[in-house]
ZADRENDREN-825308 format. One record per residue (C-alpha): residue number from 1; x, y, z. Coordinates in Angstrom, 3 decimals. Layout:
// ZADRENDREN-825308
{nr:NUM	east:X	north:Y	up:Z};
...
//
This chain:
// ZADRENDREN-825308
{nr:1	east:0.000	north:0.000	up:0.000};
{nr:2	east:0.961	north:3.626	up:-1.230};
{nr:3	east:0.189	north:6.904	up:0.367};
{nr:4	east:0.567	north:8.429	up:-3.253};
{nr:5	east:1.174	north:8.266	up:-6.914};
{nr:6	east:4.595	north:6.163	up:-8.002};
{nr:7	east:6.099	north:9.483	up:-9.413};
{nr:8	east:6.108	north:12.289	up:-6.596};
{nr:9	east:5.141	north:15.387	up:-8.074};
{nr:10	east:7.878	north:18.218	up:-7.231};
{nr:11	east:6.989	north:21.667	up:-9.351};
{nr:12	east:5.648	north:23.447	up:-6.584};
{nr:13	east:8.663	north:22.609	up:-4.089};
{nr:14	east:11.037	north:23.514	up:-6.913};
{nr:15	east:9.524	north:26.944	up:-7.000};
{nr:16	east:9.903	north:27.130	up:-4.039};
{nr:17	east:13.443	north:26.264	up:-3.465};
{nr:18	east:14.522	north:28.827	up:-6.436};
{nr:19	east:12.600	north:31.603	up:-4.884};
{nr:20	east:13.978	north:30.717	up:-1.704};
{nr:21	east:17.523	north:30.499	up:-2.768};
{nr:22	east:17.225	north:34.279	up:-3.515};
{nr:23	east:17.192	north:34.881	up:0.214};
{nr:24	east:17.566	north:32.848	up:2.327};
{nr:25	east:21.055	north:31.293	up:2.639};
{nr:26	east:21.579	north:28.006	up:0.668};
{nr:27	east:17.445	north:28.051	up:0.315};
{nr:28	east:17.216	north:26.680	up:4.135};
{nr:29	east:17.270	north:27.844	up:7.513};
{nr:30	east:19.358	north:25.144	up:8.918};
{nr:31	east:21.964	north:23.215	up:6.801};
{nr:32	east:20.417	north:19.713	up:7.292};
{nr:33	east:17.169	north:20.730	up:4.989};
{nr:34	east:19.347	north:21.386	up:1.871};
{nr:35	east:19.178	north:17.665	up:0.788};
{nr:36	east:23.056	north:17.718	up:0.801};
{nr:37	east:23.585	north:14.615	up:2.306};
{nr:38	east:21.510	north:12.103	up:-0.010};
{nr:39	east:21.345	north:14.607	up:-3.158};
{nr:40	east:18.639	north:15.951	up:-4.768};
{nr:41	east:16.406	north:19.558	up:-4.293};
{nr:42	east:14.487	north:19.701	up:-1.127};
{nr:43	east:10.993	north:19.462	up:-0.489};
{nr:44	east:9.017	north:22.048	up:1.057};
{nr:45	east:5.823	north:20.973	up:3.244};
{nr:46	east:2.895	north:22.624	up:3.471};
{nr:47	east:0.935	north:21.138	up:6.397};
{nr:48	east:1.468	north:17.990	up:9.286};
{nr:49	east:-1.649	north:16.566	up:11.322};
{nr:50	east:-1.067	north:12.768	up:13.193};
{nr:51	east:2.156	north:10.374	up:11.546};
{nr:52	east:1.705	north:12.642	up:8.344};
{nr:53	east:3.492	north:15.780	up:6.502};
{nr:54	east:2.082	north:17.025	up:3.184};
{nr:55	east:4.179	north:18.938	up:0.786};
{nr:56	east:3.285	north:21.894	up:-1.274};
{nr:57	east:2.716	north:19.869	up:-4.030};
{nr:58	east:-0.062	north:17.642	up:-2.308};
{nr:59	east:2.635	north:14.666	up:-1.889};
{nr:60	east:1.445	north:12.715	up:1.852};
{nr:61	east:3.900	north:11.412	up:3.299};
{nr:62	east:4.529	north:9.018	up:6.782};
{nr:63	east:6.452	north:11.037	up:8.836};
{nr:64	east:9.723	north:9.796	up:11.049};
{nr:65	east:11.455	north:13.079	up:11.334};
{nr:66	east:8.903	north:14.610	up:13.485};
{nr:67	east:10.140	north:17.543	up:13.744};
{nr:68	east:13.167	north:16.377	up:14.719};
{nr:69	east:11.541	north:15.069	up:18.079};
{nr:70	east:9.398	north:17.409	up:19.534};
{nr:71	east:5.982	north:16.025	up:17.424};
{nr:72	east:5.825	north:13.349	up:19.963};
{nr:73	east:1.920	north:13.119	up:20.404};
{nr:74	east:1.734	north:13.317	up:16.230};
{nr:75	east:1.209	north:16.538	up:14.788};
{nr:76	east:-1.500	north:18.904	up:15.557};
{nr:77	east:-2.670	north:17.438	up:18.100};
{nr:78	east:-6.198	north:18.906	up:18.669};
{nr:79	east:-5.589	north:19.381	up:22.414};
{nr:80	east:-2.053	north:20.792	up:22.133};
{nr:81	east:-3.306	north:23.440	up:19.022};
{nr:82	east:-6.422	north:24.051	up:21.629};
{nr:83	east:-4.193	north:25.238	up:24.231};
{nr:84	east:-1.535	north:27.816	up:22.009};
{nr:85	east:-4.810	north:28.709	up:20.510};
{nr:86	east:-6.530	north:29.933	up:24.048};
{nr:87	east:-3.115	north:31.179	up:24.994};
{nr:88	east:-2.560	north:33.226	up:21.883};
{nr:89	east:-6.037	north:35.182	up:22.150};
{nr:90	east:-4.516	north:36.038	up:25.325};
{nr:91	east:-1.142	north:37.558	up:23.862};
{nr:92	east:1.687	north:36.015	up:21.696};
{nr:93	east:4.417	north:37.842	up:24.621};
{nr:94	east:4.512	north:39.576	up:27.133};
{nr:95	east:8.493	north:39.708	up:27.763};
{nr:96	east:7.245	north:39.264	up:31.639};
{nr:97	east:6.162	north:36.646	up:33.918};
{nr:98	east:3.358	north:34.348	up:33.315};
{nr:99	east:1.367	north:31.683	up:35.397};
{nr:100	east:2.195	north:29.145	up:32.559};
{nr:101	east:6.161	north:29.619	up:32.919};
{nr:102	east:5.428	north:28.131	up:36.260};
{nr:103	east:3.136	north:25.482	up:35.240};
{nr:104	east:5.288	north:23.796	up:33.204};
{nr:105	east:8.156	north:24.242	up:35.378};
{nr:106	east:6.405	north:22.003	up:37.789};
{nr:107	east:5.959	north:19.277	up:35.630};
{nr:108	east:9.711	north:19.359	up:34.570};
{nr:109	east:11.321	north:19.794	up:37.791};
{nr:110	east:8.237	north:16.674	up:39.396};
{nr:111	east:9.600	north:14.524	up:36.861};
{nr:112	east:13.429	north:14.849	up:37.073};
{nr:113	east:14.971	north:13.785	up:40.404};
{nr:114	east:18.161	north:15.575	up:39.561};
{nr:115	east:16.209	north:18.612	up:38.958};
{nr:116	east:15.090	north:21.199	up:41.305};
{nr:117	east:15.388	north:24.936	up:39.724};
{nr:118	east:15.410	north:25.306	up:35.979};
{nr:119	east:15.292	north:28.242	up:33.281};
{nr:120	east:13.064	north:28.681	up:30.285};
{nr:121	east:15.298	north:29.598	up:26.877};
{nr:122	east:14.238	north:29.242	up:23.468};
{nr:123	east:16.246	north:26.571	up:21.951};
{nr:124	east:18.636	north:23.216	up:22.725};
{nr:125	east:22.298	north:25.808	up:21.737};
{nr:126	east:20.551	north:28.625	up:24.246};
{nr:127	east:20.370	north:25.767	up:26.792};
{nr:128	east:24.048	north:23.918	up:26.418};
{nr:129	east:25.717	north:27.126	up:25.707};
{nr:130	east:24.110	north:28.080	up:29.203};
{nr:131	east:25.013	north:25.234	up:30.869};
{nr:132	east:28.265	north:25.248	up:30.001};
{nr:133	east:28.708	north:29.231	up:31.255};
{nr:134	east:26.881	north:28.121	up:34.816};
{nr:135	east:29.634	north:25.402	up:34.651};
{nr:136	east:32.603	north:26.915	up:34.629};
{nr:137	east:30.811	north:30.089	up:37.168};
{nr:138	east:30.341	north:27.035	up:39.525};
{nr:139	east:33.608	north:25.591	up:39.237};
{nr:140	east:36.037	north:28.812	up:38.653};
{nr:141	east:37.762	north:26.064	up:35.607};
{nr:142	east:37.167	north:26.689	up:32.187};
{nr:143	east:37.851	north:23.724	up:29.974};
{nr:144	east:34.617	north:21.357	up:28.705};
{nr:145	east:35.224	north:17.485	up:27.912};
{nr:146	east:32.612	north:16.720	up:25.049};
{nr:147	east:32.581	north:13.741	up:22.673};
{nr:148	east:32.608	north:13.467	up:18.655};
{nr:149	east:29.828	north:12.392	up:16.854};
{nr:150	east:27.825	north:14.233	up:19.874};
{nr:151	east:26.115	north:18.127	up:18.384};
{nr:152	east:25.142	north:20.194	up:20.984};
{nr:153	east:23.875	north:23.287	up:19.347};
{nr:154	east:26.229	north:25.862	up:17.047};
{nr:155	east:28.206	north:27.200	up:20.304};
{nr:156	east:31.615	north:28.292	up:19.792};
{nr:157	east:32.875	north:26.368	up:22.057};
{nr:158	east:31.083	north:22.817	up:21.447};
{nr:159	east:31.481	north:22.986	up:17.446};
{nr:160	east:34.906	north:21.096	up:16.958};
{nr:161	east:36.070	north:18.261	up:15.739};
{nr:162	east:38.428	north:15.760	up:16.981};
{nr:163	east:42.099	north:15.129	up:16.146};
{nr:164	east:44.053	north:12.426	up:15.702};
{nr:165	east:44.703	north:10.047	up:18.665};
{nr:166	east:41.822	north:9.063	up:21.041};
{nr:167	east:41.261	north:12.241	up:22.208};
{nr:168	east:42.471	north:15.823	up:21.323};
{nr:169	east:42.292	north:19.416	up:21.874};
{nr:170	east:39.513	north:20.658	up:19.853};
{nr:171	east:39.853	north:22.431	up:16.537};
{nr:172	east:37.309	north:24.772	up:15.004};
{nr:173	east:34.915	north:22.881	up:12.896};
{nr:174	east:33.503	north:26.128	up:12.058};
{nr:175	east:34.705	north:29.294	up:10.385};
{nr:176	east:34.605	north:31.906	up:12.342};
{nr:177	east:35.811	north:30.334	up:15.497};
{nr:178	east:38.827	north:31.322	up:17.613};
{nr:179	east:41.024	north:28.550	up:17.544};
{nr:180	east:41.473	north:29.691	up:21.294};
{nr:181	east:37.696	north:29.472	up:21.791};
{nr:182	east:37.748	north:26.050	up:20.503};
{nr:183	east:41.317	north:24.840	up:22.256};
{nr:184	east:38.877	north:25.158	up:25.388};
{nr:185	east:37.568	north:22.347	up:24.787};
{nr:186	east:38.597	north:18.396	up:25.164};
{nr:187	east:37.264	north:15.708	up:22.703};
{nr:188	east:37.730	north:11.934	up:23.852};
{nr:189	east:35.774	north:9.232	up:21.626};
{nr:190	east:31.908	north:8.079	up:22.664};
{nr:191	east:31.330	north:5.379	up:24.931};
{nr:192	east:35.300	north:5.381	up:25.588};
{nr:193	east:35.705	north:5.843	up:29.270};
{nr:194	east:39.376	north:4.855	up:29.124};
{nr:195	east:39.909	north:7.669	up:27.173};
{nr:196	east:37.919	north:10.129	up:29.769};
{nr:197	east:39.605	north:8.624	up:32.368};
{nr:198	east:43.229	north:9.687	up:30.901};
{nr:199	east:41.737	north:13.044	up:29.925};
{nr:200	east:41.113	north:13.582	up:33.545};
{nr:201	east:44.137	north:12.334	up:35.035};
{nr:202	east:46.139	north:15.038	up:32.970};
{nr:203	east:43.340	north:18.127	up:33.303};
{nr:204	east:40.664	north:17.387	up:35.562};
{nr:205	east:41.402	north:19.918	up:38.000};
{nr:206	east:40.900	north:22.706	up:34.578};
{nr:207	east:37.896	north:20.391	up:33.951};
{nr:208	east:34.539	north:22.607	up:34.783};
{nr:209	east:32.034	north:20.101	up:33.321};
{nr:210	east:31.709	north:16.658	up:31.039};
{nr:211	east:28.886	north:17.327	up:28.808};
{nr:212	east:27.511	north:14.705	up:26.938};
{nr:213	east:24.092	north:13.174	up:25.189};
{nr:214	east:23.375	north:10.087	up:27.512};
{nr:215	east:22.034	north:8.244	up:24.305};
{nr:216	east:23.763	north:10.021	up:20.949};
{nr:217	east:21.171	north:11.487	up:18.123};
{nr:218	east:23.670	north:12.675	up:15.779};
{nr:219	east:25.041	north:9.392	up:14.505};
{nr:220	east:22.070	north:7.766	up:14.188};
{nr:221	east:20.990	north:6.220	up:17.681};
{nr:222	east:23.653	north:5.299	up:19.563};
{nr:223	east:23.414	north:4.339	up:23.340};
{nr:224	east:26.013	north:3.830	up:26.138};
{nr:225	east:27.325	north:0.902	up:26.408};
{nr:226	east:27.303	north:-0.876	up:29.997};
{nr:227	east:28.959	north:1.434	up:32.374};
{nr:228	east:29.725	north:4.360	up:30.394};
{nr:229	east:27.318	north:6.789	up:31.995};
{nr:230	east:28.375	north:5.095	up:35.456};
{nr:231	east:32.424	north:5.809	up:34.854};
{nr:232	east:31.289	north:9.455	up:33.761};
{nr:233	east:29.668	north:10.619	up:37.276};
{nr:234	east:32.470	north:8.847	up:38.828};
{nr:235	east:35.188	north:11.123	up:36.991};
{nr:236	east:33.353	north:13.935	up:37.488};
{nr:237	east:32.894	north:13.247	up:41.516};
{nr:238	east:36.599	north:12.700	up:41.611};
{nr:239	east:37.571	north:15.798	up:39.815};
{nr:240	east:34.991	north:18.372	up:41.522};
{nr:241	east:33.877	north:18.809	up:37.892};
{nr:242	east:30.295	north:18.585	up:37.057};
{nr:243	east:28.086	north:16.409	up:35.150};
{nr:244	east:25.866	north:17.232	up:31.976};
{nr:245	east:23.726	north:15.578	up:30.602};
{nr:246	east:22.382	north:17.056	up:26.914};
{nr:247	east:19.052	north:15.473	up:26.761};
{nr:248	east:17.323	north:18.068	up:24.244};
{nr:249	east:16.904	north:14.842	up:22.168};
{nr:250	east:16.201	north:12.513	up:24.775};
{nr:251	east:14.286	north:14.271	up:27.116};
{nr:252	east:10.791	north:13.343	up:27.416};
{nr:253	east:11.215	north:11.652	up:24.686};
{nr:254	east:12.762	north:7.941	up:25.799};
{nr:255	east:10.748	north:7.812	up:28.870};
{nr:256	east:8.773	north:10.652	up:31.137};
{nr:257	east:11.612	north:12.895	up:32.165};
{nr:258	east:15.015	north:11.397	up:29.806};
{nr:259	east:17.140	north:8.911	up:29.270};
{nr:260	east:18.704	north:9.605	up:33.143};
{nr:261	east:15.920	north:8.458	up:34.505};
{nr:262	east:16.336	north:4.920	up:32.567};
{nr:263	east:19.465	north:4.268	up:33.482};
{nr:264	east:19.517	north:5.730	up:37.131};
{nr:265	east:22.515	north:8.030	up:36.854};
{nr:266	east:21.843	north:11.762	up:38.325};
{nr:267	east:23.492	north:14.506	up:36.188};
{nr:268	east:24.481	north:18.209	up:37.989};
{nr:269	east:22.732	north:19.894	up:35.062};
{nr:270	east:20.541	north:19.080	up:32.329};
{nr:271	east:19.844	north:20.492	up:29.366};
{nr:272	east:16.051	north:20.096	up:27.710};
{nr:273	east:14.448	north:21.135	up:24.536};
{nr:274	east:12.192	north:19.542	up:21.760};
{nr:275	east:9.526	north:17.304	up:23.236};
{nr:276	east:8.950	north:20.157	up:26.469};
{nr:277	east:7.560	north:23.144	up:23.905};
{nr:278	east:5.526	north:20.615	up:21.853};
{nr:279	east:6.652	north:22.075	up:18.718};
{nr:280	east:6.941	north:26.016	up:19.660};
{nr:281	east:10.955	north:27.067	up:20.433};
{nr:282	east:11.181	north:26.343	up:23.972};
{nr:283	east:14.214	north:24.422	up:25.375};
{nr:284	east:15.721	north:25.037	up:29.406};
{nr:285	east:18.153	north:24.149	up:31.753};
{nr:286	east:18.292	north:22.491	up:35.053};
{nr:287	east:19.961	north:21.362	up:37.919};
{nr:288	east:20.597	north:21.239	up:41.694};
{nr:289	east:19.024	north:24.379	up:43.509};
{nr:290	east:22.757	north:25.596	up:44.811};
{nr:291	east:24.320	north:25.350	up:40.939};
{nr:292	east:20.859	north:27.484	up:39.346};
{nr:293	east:20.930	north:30.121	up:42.183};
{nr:294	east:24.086	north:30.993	up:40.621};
{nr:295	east:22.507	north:31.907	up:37.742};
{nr:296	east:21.349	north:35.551	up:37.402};
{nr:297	east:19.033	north:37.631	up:39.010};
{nr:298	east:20.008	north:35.456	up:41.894};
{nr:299	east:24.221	north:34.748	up:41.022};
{nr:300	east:26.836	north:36.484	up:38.573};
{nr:301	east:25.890	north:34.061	up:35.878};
{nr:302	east:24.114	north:35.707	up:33.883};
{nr:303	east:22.012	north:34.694	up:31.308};
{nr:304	east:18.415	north:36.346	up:29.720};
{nr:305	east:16.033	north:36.017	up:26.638};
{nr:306	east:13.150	north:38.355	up:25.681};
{nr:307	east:10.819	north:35.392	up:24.224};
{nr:308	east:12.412	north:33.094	up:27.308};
{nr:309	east:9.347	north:31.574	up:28.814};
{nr:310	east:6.812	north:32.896	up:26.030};
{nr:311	east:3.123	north:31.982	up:27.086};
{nr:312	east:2.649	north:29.853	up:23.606};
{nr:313	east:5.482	north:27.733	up:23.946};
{nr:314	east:4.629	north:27.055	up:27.807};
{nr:315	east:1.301	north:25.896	up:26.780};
{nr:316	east:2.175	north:23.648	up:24.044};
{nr:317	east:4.523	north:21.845	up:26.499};
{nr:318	east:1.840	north:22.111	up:28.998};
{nr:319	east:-0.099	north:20.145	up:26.954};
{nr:320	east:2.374	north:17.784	up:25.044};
{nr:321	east:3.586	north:17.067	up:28.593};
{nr:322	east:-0.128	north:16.566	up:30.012};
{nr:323	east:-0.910	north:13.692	up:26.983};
{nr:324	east:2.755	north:12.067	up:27.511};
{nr:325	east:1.978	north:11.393	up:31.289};
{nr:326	east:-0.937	north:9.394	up:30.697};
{nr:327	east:-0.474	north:6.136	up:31.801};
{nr:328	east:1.507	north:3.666	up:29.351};
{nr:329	east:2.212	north:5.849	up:26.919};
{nr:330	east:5.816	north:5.687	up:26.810};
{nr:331	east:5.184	north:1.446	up:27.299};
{nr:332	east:3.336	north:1.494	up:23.981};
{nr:333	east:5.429	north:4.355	up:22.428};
{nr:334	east:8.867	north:2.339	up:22.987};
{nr:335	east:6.756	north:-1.050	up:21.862};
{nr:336	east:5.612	north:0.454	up:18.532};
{nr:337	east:9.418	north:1.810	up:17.937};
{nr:338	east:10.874	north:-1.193	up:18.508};
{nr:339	east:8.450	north:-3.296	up:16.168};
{nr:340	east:9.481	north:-0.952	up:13.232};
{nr:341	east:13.038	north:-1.247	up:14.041};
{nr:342	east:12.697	north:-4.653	up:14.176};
{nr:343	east:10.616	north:-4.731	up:11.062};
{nr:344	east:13.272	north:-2.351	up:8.760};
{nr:345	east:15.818	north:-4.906	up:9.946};
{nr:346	east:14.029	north:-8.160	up:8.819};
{nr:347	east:12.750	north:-6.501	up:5.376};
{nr:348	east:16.531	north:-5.211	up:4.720};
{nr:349	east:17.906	north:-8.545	up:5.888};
{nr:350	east:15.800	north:-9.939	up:3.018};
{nr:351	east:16.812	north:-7.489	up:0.493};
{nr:352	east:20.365	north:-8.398	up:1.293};
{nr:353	east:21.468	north:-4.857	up:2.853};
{nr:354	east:23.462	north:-4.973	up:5.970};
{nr:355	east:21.664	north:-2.656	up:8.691};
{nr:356	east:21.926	north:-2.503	up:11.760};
{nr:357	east:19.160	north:-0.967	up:13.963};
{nr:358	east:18.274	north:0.367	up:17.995};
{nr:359	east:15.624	north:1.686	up:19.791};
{nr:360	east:14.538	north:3.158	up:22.756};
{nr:361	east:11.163	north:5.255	up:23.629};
{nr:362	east:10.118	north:6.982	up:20.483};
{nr:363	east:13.988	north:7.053	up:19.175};
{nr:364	east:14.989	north:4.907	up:15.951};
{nr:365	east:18.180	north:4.136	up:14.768};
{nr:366	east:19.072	north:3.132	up:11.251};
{nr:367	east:22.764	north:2.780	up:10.258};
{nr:368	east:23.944	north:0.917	up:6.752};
{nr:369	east:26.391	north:-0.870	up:8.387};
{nr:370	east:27.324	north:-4.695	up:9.681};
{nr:371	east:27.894	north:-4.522	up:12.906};
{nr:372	east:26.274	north:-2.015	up:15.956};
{nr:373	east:27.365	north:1.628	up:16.575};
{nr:374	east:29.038	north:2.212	up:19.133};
{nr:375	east:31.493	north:5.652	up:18.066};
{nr:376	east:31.576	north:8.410	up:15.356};
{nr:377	east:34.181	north:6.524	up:13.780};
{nr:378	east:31.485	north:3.307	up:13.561};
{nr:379	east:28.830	north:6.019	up:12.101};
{nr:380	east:31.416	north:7.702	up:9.796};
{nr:381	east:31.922	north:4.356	up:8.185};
{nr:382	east:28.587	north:3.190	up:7.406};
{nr:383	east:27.157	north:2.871	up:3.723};
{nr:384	east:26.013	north:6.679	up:2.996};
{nr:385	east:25.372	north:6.126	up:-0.459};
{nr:386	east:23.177	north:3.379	up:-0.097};
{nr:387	east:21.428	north:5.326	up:2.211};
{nr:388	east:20.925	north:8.135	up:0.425};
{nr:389	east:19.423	north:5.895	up:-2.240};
{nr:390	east:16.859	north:4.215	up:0.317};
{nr:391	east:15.941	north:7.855	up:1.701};
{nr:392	east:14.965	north:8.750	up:-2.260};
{nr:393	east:13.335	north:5.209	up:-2.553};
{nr:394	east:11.158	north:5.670	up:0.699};
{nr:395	east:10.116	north:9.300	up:-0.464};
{nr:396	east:8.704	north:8.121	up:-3.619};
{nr:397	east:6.909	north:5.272	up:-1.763};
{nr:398	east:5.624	north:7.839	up:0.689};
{nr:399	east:7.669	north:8.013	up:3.837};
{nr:400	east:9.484	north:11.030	up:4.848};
{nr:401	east:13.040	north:10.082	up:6.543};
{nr:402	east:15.598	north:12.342	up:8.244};
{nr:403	east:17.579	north:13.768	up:4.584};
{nr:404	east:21.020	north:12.363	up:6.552};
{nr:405	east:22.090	north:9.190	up:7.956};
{nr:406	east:23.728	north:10.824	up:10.868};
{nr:407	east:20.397	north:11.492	up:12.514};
{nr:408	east:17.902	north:9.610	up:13.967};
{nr:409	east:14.452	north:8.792	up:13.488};
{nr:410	east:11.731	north:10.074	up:15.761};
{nr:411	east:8.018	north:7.483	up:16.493};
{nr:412	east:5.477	north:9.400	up:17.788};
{nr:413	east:1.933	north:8.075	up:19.306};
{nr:414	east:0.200	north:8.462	up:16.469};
{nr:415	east:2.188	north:5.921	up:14.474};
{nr:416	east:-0.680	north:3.067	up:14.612};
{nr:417	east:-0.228	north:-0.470	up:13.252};
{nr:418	east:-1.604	north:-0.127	up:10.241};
{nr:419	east:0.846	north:3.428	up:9.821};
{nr:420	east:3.740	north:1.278	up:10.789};
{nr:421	east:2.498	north:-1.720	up:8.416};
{nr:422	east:2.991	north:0.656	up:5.550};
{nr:423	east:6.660	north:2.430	up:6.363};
{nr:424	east:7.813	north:-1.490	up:6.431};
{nr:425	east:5.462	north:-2.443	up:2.833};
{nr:426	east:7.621	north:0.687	up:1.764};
{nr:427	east:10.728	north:-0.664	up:3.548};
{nr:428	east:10.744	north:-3.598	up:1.629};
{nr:429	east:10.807	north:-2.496	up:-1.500};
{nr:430	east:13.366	north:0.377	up:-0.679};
{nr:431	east:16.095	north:-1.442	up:0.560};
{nr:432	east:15.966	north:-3.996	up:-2.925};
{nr:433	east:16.140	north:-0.436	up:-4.517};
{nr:434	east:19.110	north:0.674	up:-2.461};
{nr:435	east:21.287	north:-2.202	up:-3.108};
{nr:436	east:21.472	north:-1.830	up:-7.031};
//
């Protein structure tokens, strides 16, 4: 079964991209939507309700992008429109405090046992870039261990890419970046606590933080292996350096509150974003009640943002939040994911493609590859082409995939059975397509 026509029509999207390319820089307003990583112009959508986006040439399409992970409860979700809707006949801002600031707050902070205070910004850089300022305040140290293959946001400091040996001093990966800026921070390989462990035996007394995605979204899906997250709060206790976890992806999103409070290890701050605004710019930060009091009005930290806290956005997490705590949804969320990851790896298994596949709450991983990921050299090495060819096959047959195989794939609750049934009839024939 088809959601469309064997040929996708693409005038309208064409038009769209050549008037857009006049100005707006490459056509997109964030690289990723470019189609540069499996070729091709991209398509421009028009409208999303449920599992489905529809382009502005009347192509449907199953989506697994979601937004890249905040469409959690499906796309306009009646009660979650409902709610910006009463909240916007109210006011769009007020650049001041609101009742629904707090409101959300409370649901946040109830759900997280390593958070107590947190702050409202608008997006997942706002919230790591903060974190990582309230670090080194906190500390008085100023370098930041981070790992490669792990994006947390276009900060300065955090966009640089690792060197030769295990781990390095960063280099820009950016124009436009001091290489002082980036020489701030240390780069040791994912999921390789030996190399941490050395890091910290040589600077852990300049180390102000470890910041890290407890399950990577930027390689694909890629979790910790056994012990991992363990060894990290144990360096960190033993250095007086402090704990991040970057769970913008993963908050909310693997289970009610993150992927800390599946495997049981308590960050010093985390940072949220995507699944807590519902699909309006909200992201925050969060911690222990002595590390946020640092932060200003109350400590020299200081951080601010005019649209910080915006009534909209705190009622579309409101409301996403309100529908995720129901009880088993995250049960039947993570059982639906799993049955299409398990599904894309029998139908590619019988087309003869090596895949490998992972999930966890409403997080999918596809990689092109033989064996697991476990590292950004692992992801780096996978089969791009081919999946850049079974991204183009799955559009035609209807499904909408991330346009990169470094990023993962986001199930929401409105993916039913019979939605699932037809991203694997589609599977099926994509991956025989791939391989040629």
């Amino acid at each position: 079964m088809k959601t469309q026509p064997d040929t996708l029509c693409t005038e309208h999207s064409d038009a769209c991209f050549e008037r857009a390319c006049r100005v707006l820089v490459g056509g997109v307003n964030s690289p990723v939507r470019a189609f540069r990583a499996v070729g091709g112009r991209p398509v421009f959508l028009a409208s999303a309700g449920g599992a489905h986006v529809t382009d502005v040439d009347g192509n449907r399409y199953v989506d697994l992008v979601g937004s890249w992970g905040p469409a959690i409860v499906g796309h306009a979700h009646p009660a979650v429109v409902e709610a910006v809707q009463h909240a916007a006949a109210d006011g769009l801002s007020f650049g001041a405090c609101c009742p629904r600031e707090t409101d959300l707050a409370e649901v946040i902070v109830g759900a997280l046992p390593s958070v107590e205070m947190i702050r409202f910004v608008n997006s997942g850089t706002e919230a790591t870039m903060s974190a990582v300022r309230l670090a080194r305040a906190a500390t008085g140290r100023s370098r930041i261990v981070k790992f490669e293959g792990c994006y947390h946001g276009h900060v300065d400091a955090l966009l640089v890419a690792a060197g030769s040996g295990a781990s390095t001093f960063g280099v820009p990966d950016s124009a436009g970046i001091p290489a002082e800026v980036a020489q701030q921070t240390i780069l040791a390989p994912y999921n390789d606590l030996a190399a941490v462990e050395r890091i910290m035996a040589e600077h852990g007394d300049d180390v102000a933080a470890i910041l890290v995605e407890p399950a990577a979204g930027n390689m694909g899906y890629v979790p910790p292996v056994e012990g991992f997250l363990e060894g990290l709060r144990a360096a960190c206790d033993r250095a007086g350096s402090l704990l991040v976890f970057d769970e913008v992806m993963t908050g909310f999103r693997v289970a009610w509150g993150g992927y800390q409070v599946r495997c049981d290890v308590r960050p010093d701050l985390t940072c949220l974003g995507k699944v807590i605004g519902g699909g309006m710019p909200v992201a925050a930060y969060g911690g222990r009640r002595d590390l946020m009091e640092q932060v200003s009005p109350l400590g020299p930290a200081y951080q601010a943002g005019t649209l910080s806290g915006n009534p909209l956005g705190m009622a579309a997490g409101f409301a996403t939040l309100t529908l995720c705590g129901r009880p088993g949804f995250y049960d039947t969320l993570h059982e639906r994911t799993t049955r299409l990851a398990d599904g894309l790896k029998a139908a590619a298994v019988n087309a003869g493609v090596p895949v490998t596949t992972g999930a966890v709450g409403g997080m999918l991983g596809l990689a092109f590859s033989e064996k697991p990921i476990r590292d950004f050299d692992d992801a780096k090495a996978c089969d791009h082409e081919c999946f850049a060819r079974f991204f183009h096959a799955m559009l035609e047959r209807g499904v909408w995939l991330p346009p990169s195989s470094y990023e993962a794939m986001f199930v929401s609750s409105a993916h039913d059975d019979a939605t699932i049934g037809v991203i694997l009839d589609a599977a099926s024939e994509s991956f025989a397509a791939a391989r040629a």
